[in-house]
C-alpha positions as YAML, in Angstrom:
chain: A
units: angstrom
residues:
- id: 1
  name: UNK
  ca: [-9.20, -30.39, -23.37]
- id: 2
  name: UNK
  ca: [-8.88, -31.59, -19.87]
- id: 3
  name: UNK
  ca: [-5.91, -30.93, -17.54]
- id: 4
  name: UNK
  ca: [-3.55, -32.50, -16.24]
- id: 5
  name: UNK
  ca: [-4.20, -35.17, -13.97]
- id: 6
  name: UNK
  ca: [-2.35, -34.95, -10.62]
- id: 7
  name: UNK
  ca: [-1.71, -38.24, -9.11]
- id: 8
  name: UNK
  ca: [-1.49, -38.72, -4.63]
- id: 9
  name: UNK
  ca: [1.82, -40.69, -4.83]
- id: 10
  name: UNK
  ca: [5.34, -39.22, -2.79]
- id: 11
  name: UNK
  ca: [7.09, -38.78, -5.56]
- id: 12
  name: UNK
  ca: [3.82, -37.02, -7.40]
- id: 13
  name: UNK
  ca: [3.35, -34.60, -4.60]
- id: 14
  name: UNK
  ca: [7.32, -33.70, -4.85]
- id: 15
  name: UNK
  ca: [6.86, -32.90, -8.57]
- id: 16
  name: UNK
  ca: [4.20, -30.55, -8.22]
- id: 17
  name: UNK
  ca: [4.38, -26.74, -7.45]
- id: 18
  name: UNK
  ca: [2.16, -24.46, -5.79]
- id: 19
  name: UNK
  ca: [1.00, -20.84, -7.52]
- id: 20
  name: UNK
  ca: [0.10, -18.32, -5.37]
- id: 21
  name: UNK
  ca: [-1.78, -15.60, -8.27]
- id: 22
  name: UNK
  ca: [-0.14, -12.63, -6.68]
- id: 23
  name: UNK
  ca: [3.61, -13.32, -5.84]
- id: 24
  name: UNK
  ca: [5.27, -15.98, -7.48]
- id: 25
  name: UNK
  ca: [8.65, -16.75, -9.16]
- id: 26
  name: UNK
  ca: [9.61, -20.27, -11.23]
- id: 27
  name: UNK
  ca: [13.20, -21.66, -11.00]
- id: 28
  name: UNK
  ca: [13.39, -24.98, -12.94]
- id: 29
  name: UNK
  ca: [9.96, -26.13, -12.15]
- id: 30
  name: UNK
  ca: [9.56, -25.02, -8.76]
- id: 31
  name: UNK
  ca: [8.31, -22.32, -7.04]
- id: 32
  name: UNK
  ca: [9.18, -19.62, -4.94]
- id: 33
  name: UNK
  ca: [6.52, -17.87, -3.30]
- id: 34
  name: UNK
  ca: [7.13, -14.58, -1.37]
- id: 35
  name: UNK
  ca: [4.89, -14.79, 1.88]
- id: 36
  name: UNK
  ca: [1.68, -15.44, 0.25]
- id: 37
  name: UNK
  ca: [1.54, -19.62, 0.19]
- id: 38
  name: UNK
  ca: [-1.77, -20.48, 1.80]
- id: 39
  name: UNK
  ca: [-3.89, -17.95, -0.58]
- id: 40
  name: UNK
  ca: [-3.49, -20.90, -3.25]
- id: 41
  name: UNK
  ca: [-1.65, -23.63, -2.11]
- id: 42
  name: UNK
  ca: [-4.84, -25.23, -1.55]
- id: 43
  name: UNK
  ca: [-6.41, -24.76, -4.56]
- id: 44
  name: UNK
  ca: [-4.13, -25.26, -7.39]
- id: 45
  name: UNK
  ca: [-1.99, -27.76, -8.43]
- id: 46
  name: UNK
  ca: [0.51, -27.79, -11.38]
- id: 47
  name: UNK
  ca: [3.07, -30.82, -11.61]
- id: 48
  name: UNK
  ca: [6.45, -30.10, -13.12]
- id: 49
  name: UNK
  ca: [6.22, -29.10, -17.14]
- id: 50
  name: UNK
  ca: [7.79, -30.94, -19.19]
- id: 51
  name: UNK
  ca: [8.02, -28.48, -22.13]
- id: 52
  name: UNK
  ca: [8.55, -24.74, -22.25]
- id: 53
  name: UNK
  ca: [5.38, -23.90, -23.86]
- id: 54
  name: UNK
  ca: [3.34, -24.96, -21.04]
- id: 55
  name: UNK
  ca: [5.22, -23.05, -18.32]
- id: 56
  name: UNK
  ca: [3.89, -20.25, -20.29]
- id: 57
  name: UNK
  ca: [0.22, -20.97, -19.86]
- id: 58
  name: UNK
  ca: [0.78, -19.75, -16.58]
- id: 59
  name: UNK
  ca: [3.28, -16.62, -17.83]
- id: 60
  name: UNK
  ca: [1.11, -14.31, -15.85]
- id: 61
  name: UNK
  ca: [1.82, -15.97, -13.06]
- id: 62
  name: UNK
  ca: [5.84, -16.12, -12.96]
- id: 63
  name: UNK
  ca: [8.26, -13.11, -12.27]
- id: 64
  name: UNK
  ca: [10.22, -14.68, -15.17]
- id: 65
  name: UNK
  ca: [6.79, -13.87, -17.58]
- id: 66
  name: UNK
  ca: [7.58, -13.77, -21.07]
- id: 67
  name: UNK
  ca: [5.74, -11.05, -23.06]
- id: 68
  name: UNK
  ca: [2.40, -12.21, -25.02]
- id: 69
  name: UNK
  ca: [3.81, -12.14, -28.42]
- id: 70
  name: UNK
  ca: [6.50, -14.77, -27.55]
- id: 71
  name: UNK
  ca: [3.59, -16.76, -25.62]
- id: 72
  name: UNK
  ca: [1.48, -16.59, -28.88]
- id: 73
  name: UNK
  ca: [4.49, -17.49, -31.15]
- id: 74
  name: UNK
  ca: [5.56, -20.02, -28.87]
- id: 75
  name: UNK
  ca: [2.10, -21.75, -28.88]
- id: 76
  name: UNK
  ca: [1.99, -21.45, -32.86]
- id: 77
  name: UNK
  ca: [5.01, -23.38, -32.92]
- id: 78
  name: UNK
  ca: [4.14, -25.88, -31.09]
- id: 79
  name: UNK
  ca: [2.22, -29.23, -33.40]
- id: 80
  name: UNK
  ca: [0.97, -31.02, -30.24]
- id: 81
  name: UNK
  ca: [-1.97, -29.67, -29.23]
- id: 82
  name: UNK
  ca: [-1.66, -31.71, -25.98]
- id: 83
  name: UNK
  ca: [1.28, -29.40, -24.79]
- id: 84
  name: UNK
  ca: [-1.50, -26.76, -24.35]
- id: 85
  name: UNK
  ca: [-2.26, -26.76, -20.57]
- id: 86
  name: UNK
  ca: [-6.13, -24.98, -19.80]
- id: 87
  name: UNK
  ca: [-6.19, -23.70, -16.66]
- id: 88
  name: UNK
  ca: [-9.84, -23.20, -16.87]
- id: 89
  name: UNK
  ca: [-10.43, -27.07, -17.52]
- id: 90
  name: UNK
  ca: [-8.01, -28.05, -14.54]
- id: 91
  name: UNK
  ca: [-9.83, -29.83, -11.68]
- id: 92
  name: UNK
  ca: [-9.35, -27.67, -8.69]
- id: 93
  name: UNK
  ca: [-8.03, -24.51, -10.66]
- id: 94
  name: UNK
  ca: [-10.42, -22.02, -8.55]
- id: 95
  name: UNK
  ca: [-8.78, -18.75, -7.88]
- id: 96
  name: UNK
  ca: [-9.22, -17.52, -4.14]
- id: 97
  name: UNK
  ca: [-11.69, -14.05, -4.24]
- id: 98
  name: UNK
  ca: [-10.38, -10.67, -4.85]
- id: 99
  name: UNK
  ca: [-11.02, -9.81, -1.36]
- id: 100
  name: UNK
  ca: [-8.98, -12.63, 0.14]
- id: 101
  name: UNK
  ca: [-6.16, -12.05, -2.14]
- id: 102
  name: UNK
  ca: [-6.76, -8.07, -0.49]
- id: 103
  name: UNK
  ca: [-6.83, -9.38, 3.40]
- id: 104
  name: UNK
  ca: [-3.86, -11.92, 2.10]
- id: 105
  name: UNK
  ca: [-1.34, -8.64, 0.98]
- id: 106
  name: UNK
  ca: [-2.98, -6.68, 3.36]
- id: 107
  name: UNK
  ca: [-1.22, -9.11, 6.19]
- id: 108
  name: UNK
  ca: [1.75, -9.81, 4.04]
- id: 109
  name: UNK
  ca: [2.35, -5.92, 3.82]
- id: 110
  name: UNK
  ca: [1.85, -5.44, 7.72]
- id: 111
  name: UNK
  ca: [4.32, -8.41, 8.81]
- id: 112
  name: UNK
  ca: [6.95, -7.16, 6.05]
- id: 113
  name: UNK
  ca: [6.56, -3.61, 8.22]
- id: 114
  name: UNK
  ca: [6.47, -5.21, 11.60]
- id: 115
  name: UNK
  ca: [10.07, -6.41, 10.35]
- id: 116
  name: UNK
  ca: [11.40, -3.11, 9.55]
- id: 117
  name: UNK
  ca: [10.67, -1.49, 12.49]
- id: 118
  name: UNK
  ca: [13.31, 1.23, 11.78]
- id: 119
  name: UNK
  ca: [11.26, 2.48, 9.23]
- id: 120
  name: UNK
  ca: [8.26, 2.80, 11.60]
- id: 121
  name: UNK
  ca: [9.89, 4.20, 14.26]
- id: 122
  name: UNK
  ca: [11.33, 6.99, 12.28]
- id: 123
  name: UNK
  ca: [8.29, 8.73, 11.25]
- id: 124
  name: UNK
  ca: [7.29, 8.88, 14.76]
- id: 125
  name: UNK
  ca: [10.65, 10.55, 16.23]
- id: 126
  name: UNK
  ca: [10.36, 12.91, 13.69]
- id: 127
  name: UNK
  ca: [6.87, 13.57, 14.48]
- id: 128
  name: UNK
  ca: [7.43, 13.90, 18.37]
- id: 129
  name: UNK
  ca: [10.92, 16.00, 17.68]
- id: 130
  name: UNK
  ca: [9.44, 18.26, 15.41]
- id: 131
  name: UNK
  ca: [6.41, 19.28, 18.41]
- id: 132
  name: UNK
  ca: [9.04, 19.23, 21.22]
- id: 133
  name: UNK
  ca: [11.34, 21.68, 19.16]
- id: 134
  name: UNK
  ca: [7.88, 24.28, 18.61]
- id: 135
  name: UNK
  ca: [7.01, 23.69, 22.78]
- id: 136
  name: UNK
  ca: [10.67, 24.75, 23.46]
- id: 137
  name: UNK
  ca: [10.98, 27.35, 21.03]
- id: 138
  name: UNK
  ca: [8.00, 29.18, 22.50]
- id: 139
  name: UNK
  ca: [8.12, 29.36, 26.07]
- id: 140
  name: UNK
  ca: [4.77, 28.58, 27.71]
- id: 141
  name: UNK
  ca: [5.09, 31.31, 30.81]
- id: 142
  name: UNK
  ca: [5.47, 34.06, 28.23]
- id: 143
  name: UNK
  ca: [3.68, 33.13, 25.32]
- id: 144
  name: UNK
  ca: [1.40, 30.33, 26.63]
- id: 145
  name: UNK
  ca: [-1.33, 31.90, 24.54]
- id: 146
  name: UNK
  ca: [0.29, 31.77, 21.26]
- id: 147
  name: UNK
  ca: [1.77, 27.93, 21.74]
- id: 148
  name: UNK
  ca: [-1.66, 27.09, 21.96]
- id: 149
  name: UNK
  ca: [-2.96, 28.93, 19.18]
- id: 150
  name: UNK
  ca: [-0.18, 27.63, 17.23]
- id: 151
  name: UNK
  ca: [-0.71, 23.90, 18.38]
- id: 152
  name: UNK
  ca: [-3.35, 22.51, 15.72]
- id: 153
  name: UNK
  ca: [-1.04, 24.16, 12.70]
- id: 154
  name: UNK
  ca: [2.07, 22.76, 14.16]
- id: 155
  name: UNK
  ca: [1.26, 19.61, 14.68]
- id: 156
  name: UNK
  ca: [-0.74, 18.99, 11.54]
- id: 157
  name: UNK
  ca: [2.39, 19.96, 9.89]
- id: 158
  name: UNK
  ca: [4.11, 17.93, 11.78]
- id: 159
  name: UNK
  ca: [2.12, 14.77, 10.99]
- id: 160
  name: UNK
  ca: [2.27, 15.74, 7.16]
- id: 161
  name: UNK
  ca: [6.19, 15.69, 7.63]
- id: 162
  name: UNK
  ca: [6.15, 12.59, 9.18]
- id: 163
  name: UNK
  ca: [3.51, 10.63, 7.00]
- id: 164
  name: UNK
  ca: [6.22, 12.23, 3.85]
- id: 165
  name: UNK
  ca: [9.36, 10.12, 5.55]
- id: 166
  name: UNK
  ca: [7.32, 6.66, 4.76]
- id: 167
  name: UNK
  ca: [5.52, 7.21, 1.39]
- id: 168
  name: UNK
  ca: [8.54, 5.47, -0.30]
- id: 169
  name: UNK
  ca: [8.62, 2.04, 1.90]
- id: 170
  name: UNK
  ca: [5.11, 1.78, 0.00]
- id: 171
  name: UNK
  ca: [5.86, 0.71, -3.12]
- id: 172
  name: UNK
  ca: [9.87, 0.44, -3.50]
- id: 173
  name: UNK
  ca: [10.70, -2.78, -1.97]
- id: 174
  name: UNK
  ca: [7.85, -4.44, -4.05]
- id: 175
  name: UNK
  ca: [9.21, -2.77, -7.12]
- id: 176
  name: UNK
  ca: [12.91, -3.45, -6.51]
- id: 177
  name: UNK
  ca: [12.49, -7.28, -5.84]
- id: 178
  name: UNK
  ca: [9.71, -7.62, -8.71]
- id: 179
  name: UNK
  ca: [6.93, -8.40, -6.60]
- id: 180
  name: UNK
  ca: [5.53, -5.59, -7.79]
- id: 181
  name: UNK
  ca: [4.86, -6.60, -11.88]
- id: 182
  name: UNK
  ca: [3.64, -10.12, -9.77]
- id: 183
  name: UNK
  ca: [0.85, -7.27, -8.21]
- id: 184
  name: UNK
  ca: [0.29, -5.45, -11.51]
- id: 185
  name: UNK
  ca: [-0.19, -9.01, -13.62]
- id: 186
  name: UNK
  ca: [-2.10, -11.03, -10.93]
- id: 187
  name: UNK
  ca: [-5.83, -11.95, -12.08]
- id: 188
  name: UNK
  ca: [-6.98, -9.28, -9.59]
- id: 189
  name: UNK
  ca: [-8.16, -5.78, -9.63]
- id: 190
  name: UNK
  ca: [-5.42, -3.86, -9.30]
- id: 191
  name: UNK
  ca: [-7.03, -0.61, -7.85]
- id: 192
  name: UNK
  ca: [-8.07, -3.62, -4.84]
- id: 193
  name: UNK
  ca: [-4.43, -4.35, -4.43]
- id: 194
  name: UNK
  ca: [-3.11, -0.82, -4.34]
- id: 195
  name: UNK
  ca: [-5.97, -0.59, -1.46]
- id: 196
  name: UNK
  ca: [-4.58, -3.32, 0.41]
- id: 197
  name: UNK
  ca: [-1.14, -1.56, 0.44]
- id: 198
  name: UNK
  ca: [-2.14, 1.56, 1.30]
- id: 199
  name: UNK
  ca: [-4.43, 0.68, 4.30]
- id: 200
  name: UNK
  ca: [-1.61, -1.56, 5.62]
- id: 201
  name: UNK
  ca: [0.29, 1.77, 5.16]
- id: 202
  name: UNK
  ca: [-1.54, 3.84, 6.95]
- id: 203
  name: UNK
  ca: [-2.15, 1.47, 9.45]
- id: 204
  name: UNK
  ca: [1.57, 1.43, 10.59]
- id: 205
  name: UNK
  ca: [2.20, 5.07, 10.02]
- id: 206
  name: UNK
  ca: [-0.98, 7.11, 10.84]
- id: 207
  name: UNK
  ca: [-2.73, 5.64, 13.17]
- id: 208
  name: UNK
  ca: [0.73, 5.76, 15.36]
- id: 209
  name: UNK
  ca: [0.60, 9.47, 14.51]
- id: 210
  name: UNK
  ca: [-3.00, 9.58, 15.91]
- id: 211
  name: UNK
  ca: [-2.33, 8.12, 18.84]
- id: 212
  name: UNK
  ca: [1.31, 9.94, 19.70]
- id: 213
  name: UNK
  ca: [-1.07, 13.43, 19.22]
- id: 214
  name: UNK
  ca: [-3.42, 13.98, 22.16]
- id: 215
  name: UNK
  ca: [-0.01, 13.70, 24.34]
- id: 216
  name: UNK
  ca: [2.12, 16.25, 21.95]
- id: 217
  name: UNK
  ca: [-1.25, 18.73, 21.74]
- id: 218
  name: UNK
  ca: [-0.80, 18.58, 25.85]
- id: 219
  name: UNK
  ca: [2.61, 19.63, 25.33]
- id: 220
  name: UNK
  ca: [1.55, 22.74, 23.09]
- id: 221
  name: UNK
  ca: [-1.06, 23.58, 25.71]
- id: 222
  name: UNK
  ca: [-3.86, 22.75, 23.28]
- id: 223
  name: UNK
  ca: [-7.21, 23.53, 24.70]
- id: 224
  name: UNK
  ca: [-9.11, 19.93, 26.03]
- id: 225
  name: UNK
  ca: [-11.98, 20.80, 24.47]
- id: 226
  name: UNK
  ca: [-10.13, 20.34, 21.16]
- id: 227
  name: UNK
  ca: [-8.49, 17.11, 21.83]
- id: 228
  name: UNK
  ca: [-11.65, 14.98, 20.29]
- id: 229
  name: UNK
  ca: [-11.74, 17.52, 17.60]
- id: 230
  name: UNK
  ca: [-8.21, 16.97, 16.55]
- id: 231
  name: UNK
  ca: [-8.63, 13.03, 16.90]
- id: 232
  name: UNK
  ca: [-11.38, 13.10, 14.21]
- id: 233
  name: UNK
  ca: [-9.27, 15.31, 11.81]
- id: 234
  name: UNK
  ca: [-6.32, 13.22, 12.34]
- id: 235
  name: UNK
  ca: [-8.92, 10.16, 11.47]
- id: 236
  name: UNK
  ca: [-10.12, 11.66, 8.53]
- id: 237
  name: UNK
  ca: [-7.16, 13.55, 7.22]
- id: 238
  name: UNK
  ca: [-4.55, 10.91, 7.81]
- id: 239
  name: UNK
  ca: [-6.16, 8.56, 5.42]
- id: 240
  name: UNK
  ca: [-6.37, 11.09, 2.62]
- id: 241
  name: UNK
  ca: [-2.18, 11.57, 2.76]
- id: 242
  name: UNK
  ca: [-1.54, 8.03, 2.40]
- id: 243
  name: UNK
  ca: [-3.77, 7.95, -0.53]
- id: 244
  name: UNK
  ca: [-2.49, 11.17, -2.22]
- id: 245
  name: UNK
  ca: [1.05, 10.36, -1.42]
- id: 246
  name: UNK
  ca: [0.62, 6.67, -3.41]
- id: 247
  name: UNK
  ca: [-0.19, 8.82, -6.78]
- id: 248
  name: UNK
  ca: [3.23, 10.28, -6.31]
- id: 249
  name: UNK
  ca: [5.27, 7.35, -4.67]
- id: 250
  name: UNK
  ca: [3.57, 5.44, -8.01]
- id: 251
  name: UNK
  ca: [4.85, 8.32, -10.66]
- id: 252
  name: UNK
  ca: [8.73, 8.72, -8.97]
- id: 253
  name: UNK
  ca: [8.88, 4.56, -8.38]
- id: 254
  name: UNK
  ca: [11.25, 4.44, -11.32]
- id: 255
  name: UNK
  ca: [13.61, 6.90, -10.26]
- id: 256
  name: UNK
  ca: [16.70, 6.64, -7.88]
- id: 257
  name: UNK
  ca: [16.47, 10.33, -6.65]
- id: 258
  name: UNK
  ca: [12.84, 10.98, -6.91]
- id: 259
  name: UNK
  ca: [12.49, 12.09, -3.26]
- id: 260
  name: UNK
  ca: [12.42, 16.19, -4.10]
- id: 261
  name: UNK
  ca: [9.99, 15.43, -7.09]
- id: 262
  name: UNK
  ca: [7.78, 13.57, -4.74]
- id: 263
  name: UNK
  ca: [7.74, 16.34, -2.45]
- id: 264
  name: UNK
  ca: [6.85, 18.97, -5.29]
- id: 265
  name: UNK
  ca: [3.75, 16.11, -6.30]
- id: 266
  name: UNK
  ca: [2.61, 15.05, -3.08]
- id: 267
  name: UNK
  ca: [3.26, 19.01, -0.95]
- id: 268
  name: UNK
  ca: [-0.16, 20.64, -3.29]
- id: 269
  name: UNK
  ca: [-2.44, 17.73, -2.75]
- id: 270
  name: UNK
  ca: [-1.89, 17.95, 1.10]
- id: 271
  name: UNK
  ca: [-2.81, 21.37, 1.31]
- id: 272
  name: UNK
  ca: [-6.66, 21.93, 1.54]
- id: 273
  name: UNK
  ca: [-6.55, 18.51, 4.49]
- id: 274
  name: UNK
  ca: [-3.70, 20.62, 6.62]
- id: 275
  name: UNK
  ca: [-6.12, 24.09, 5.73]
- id: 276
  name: UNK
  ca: [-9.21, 22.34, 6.98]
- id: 277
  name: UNK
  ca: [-7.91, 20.27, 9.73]
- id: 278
  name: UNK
  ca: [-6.03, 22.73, 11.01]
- id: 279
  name: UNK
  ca: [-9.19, 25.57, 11.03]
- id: 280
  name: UNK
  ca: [-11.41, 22.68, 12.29]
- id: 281
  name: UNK
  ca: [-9.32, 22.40, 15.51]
- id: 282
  name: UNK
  ca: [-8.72, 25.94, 16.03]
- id: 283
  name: UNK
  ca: [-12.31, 26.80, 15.89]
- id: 284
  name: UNK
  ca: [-12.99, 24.07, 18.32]
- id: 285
  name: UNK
  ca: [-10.13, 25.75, 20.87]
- id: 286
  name: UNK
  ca: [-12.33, 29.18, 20.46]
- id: 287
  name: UNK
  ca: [-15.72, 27.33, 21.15]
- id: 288
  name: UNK
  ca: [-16.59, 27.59, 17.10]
- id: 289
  name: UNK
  ca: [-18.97, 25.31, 15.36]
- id: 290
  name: UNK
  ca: [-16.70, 22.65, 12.95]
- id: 291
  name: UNK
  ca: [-19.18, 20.96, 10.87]
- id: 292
  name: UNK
  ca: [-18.47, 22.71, 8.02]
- id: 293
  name: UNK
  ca: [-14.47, 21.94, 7.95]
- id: 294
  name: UNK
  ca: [-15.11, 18.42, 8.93]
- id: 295
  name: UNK
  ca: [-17.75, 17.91, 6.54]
- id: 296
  name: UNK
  ca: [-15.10, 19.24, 4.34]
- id: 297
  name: UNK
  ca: [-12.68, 16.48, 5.50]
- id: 298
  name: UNK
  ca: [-15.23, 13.44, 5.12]
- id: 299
  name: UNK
  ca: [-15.88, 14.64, 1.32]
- id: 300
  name: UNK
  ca: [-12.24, 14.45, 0.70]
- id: 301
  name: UNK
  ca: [-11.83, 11.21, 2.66]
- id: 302
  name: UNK
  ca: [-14.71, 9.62, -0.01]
- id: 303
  name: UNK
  ca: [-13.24, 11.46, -2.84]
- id: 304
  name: UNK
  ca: [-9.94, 10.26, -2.56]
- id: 305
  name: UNK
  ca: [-10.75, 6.80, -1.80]
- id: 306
  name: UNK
  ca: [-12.83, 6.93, -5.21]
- id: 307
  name: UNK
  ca: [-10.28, 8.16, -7.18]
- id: 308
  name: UNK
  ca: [-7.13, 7.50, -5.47]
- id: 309
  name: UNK
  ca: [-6.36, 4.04, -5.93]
- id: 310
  name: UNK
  ca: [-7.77, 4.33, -9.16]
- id: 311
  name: UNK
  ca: [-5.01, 6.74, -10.40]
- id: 312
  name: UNK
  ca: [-2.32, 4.91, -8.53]
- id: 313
  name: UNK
  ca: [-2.98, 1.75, -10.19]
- id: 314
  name: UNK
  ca: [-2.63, 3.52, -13.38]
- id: 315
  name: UNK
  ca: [0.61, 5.15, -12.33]
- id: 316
  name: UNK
  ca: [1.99, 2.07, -11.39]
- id: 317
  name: UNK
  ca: [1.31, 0.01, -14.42]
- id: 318
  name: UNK
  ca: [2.86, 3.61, -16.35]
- id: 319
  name: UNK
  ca: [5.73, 3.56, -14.59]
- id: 320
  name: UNK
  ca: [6.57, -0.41, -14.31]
- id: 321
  name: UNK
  ca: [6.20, -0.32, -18.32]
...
């Protein structure tokens, strides 16, 4: 059956709507999209619908989605067969790549952060205050040796600390406003989607940690010969928290006090990166070999990025239900 045809007149062009496949809400006909226009504006066209049944052709793509049964006994209903809109027969109805509609939330997610800068700039304080509060506790002219023996432990626990403080601005903005069942229903791989957020995550949150460390590991009297050391773990490890800590941000989304239970989920999974980061850059102070822990690191690093968004999408769609 063919679609619609869209005409070029003024008043045409004011009837008609633009879908974005990701984030998209309906009032009356039109459409609210939430930072994400020119992914489809270009490419898809839908003028106003005249009955119910055909707003629901394109359920998937409205926050106000009913459920399938009451699309499928709303299309039994209906006698006309010409209220039946085919989005696969509409000319111009091509759906943007997954990995545009990935960059696309991938920059939506990074300007949305660049607006809260509160919540960026809190992980680092507590990162820097944390390392200052270790360098004053231990005085350097009497134990000068033992701050810097101490310096790849503290401030690997440090950054885990800190990278904890942001796990929830992940997911619990998108879930509060309903963006995130948009995410979940979108024509898209969702495991590609939960990769977009968490490499915009990590992006504002560890690589600020990464840079912020050779300065604090000069405050601990860290060794210079383990300053490139520490960069890599930080590089590989850093990663592997954001990933780890979406599994638990994606179990806890549903609750209101879920912050101790995503401690308890997320604390075990962060253990072997802080045991082998921290041994890698200790055995680099003392002249050691550190193939083997980084090695270590990179195998977790693939692992995780295998699995992880994997089980987060799964999570997600777990706990949205």
């Amino acid at each position: 059956m063919p679609g619609r045809k869209i005409g070029n007149s003024s008043k045409d062009r004011e009837n008609h709507i633009f879908l974005d496949p990701l984030l998209c809400q309906a009032r009356d006909g039109s459409c609210k999209a939430l930072g994400l226009f020119e992914t489809f504006a270009q490419s898809v066209k839908v003028s106003r619908y005249k009955d119910s049944s055909e707003r629901m052709a394109f359920g998937f793509m409205f926050s106000t989605a009913p459920p399938r049964d009451a699309v499928r006994k709303k299309r039994r209903r209906s006698k006309d067969p010409s209220q039946t809109l085919r989005v696969s027969n509409m000319p111009h109805a091509t759906i943007p790549s997954p990995w545009r509609a990935f960059f696309t939330l991938f920059r939506r997610d990074l300007l949305l952060a660049m607006r809260r800068r509160n919540e960026l700039i809190n992980p680092l304080l507590f990162f820097v205050l944390v390392v200052a509060l270790f360098a004053m506790g231990v005085r350097a002219e009497e134990h000068g040796k033992l701050l810097g023996i101490m310096a790849p432990g503290v401030i690997w626990v440090a950054a885990l600390l800190a990278s904890m403080l942001s796990l929830e601005s992940m997911f619990r903005s998108d879930f509060e406003d309903g963006s995130l069942e948009q995410i979940l229903l979108s024509p898209y791989p969702t495991l590609l989607l939960v990769l977009a957020k968490v490499t915009a995550h990590w992006l504002v949150t560890g690589l600020p940690l990464i840079l912020l460390a050779p300065l604090l590991g000069v405050l601990l009297l860290l060794p210079g010969s383990a300053m490139g050391t520490l960069l890599q773990t930080l590089l590989l490890g850093t990663p592997v928290l954001s990933l780890a800590g979406a599994i638990g941000v994606s179990l806890t989304i549903g609750l209101r006090r879920g912050g101790a239970l995503l401690s308890l989920l997320v604390l075990p999974l962060y253990v072997p990166v802080l045991l082998f980061a921290a041994k890698a850059v200790a055995d680099s102070a003392l002249g050691l070999s550190v193939v083997f822990p980084l090695k270590m690191l990179g195998a977790m690093l693939l692992l995780w990025l295998a699995l992880g968004p994997v089980a987060t999408a799964a999570a997600l769609k777990i706990s949205v239900d």
